[in-house]
Structures are given as structure tokens and as C-alpha cells.
N, C-alpha and C positions, 0 to 999 in steps of 0.2 A: 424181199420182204413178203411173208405169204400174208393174200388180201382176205379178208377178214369175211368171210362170203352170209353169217349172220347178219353184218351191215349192208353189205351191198345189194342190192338188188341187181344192178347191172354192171358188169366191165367190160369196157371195149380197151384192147391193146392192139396199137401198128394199122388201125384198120384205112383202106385203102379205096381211093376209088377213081378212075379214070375214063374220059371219054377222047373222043380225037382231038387230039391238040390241046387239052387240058388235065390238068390234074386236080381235082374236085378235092377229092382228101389224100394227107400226106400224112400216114401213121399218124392217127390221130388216138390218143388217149382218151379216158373218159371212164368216171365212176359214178354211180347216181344208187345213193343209200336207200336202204327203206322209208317210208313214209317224209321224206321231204321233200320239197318244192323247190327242183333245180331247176336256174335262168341257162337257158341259151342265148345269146347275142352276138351280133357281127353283124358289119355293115354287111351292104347286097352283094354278091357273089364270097363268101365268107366261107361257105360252105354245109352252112346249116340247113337247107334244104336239101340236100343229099345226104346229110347225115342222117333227118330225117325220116328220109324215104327206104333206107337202106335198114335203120330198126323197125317200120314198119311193114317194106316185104319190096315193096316197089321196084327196090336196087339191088341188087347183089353187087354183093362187097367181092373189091378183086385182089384184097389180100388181109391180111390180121385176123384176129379172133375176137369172136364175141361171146359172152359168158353172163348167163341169166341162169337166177336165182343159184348160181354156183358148180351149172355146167355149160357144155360151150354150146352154142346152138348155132345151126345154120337156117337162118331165115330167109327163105327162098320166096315167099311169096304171102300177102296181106293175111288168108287163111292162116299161115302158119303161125303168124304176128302174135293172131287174134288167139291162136291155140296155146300157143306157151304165156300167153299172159300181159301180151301190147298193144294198146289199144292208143290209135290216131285221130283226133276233132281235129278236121282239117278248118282251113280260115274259108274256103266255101263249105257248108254242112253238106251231108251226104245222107240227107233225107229224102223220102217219098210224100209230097204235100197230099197229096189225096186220101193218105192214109192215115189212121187213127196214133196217137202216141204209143198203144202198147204193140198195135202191128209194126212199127218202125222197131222198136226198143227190141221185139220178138225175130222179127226179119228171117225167114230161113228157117225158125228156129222154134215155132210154133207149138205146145205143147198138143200133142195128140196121144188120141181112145181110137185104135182100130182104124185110122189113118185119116181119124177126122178132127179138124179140130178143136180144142176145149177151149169155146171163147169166155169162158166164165172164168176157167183157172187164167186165162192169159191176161186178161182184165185185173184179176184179183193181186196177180205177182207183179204187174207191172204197176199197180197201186201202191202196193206192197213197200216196192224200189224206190216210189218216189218220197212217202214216210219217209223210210229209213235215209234217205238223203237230207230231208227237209225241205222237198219241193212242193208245193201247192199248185195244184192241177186237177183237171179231168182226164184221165189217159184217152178215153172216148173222143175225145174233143181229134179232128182233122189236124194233120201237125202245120197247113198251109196257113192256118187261122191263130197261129199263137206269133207271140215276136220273136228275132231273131236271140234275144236272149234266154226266152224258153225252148228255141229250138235249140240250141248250145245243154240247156239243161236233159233233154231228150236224148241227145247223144253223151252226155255224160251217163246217163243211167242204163243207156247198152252198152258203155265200156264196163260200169260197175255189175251188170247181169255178166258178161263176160268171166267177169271174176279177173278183171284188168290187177296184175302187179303196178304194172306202169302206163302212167296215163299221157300222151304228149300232147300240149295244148298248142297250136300251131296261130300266133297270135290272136288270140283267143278276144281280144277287148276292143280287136278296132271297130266293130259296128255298134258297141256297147255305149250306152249314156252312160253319168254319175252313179246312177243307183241301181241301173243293172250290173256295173263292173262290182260293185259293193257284195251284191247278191251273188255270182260267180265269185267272190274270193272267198265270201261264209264258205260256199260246196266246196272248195277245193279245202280249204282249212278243216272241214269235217273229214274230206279225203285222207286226207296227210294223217290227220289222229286216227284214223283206222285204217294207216300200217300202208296206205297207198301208195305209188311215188312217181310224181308231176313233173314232166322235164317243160319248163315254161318258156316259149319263144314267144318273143317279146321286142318291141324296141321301145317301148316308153319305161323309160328307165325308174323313174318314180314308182309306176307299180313294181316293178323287182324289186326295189329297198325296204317295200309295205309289205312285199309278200313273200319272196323268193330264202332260203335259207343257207344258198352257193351259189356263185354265180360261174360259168364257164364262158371263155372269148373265144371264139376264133376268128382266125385273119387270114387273107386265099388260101383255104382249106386247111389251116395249122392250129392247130389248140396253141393258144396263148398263156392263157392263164385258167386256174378254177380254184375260186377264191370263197372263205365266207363272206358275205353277205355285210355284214359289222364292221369290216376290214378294210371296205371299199370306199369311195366316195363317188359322184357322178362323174369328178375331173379325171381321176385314175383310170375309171370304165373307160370313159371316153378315149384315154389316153392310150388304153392295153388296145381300144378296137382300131 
């Protein structure tokens, strides 16, 4: 069946990955559309941290193919992730506290006049980013000084300066109270409606049912199932993990 590459944003077929005396992934399938908000789950050694690490650069895959936005890519390493359009919030953030919100969000990447930099434009677009998301903030403001659910929003908006296709939220809610995880699913639901697409690891199953729109299982490193979302109940999850 030829795959439909206007939907999909990503496919993985056969993809592979082994270390000594284990086998992490076993031809593992996998498609993840535009703008939706795909659950990953599986209990611990499932395999989803290396599948992980493998679409965002960490791992080199030691067989199958991977295919973004409809050609195949070989991602060798997190730069390269970040270049074709994949972007990783790990569950520890991978912030500079000492530094302001737009020098984090800018990182590397700082707009320059004659090799100096333009701290007014950097200011203005990282402003800019947090509008257009619906974040409320100072980007001035030290990132060590905000909570950890504004630091999650901070690195949301260098994936979306990226110009991120795909965003992987790497349980993204467990340091989160009631009404920051509320606040983090608005962004990701703005995400989704402008064509994003959120692969969401997760084990509190409740939020995948509120938010997730597919769900995929895996079990020691084998794709299970990937199912919608409507389809499922907690008992079947539980049952396919």
C-alpha cells in the first residue's frame, strides 16, 4: 500500500536497534501524522527510550528505515534532529538557569549585525514566540527564576523557533500540578491545530484519553498495537502493555 506521505509526517519501517546481549528494538513500525498528538507507552524496558533517542539523534539505528516528511533520513546525531525538523523536551529540561528566556530559546543561534549581537531583535522574536504560542512571560526574566512548568513552555518555544515538524514530549507532566498540566495541554492543542505533531510519552493513562488522538504500545522493544484513541479503554491499554 503506498503511504500517504501528505499525512504522515513520519515513518519508521523494520527499525532496529541492539546493544550487548539485548535487543532494544525488533523491526519496529511506526507512523505519526501531521498535526496530531501521538501516545507512546510501555511499561520500563518497552523500548521506548531508545526509540526515542534514535529519532532524536542520540542512537543510531542498526537497521530499517526512517522517512520524514516523505523522504528517508539518516539521523546521525541531535544537530541533525533538530535540522530536518525534530525536536526532543526531555523529562530533565535542558536549560541554562543563569540565562535569560530569549538567550535559552536563541541558544547558538543568536541573531547578528557584523558579528555582534542584536539583543533587541532577539528580545523582540522571542516575544514574539511566546504571543504566538499564548505564553505569558517576560523573556528577560533568568530561566532559573520561573517554574518548572514555565521552563517546559521555554523549551517548547525553541522547538517551535526551530521550526519543529515534530515535537516528542518525554513525560512531560510528571513534575506538573493540576493546572500547570491544563496549561501545557492548551500549548500542545494550539500545536496540533497548526499542523505540529506531538509523539507523547506518557504513563498516566487519563491524560492520553483527554489528549492523545492514537495511541502506540510497545512490549520488549516490539510494537504492539497503534490504535485510535476512541477505540481503547484503560483495561485493553493495560492489557496490549
Amino acid at each position: 500500500m503506498q503511504e500517504n506521505y501528505d499525512e504522515n509526517v513520519l515513518v519508521l519501517k523494520g527499525v532496529c536497534k541492539e546493544f550487548p546481549g539485548v535487543k532494544a528494538l525488533a523491526d519496529v513500525d511506526l507512523t505519526i501524522r501531521r498535526g496530531e498528538v501521538h501516545a507512546l507507552v510501555g511499561e520500563n524496558g518497552a523500548g521506548k527510550s531508545t526509540l526515542m533517542k534514535i529519532l532524536s539523534g542520540a542512537y543510531k539505528k542498526d537497521g530499517g528505515t526512517i522517512l520524514f516528511n516523505g523522504r528517508e533520513v539518516e539521523i546521525g546525531t541531535p544537530k541533525a534532529a533538530e535540522k530536518i525538523g525534530i525536536s526532543i523536551i526531555h523529562q530533565e529540561l535542558n536549560l541554562m538557569g543563569s540565562l535569560t528566556v530569549a538567550e535559552n530559546i536563541f541558544l547558538g543561534r543568536q541573531p547578528r549585525a557584523r558579528g555582534i549581537v542584536q539583543w533587541k531583535k532577539m528580545f523582540d522574536d522571542a516575544q514574539a514566540l511566546f504571543r504566538r504560542l499564548g505564553i505569558d512571560g517576560d523573556v528577560r526574566s533568568p530561566v532559573g527564576e520561573l517554574s518548572i512548568a514555565r521552563q517546559q513552555m521555554v523549551e517548547i518555544a525553541k522547538a517551535v523557533s526551530l521550526d519543529a515538524k515534530l515535537i516528542i514530549m518525554d513525560e512531560p507532566t510528571s513534575s506538573l500540578g493540576k493546572e500547570e498540566i491544563e496549561q501545557l495541554m492548551e500549548t500542545v492543542r494550539g500545536l496540533k491545530a497548526k499542523g505540529v505533531a506531538i509523539l507523547f510519552v506518557s504513563h498516566k493513562l487519563e491524560e492520553l484519553f483527554e489528549l492523545c488522538d492514537r495511541v502506540t504500545v510497545m512490549r520488549d522493544g516490539e510494537h504492539i498495537i497503534t490504535e485510535d484513541t476512541v477505540n481503547l479503554t484503560e483495561d485493553s491499554l493495560i492489557n496490549a502493555m
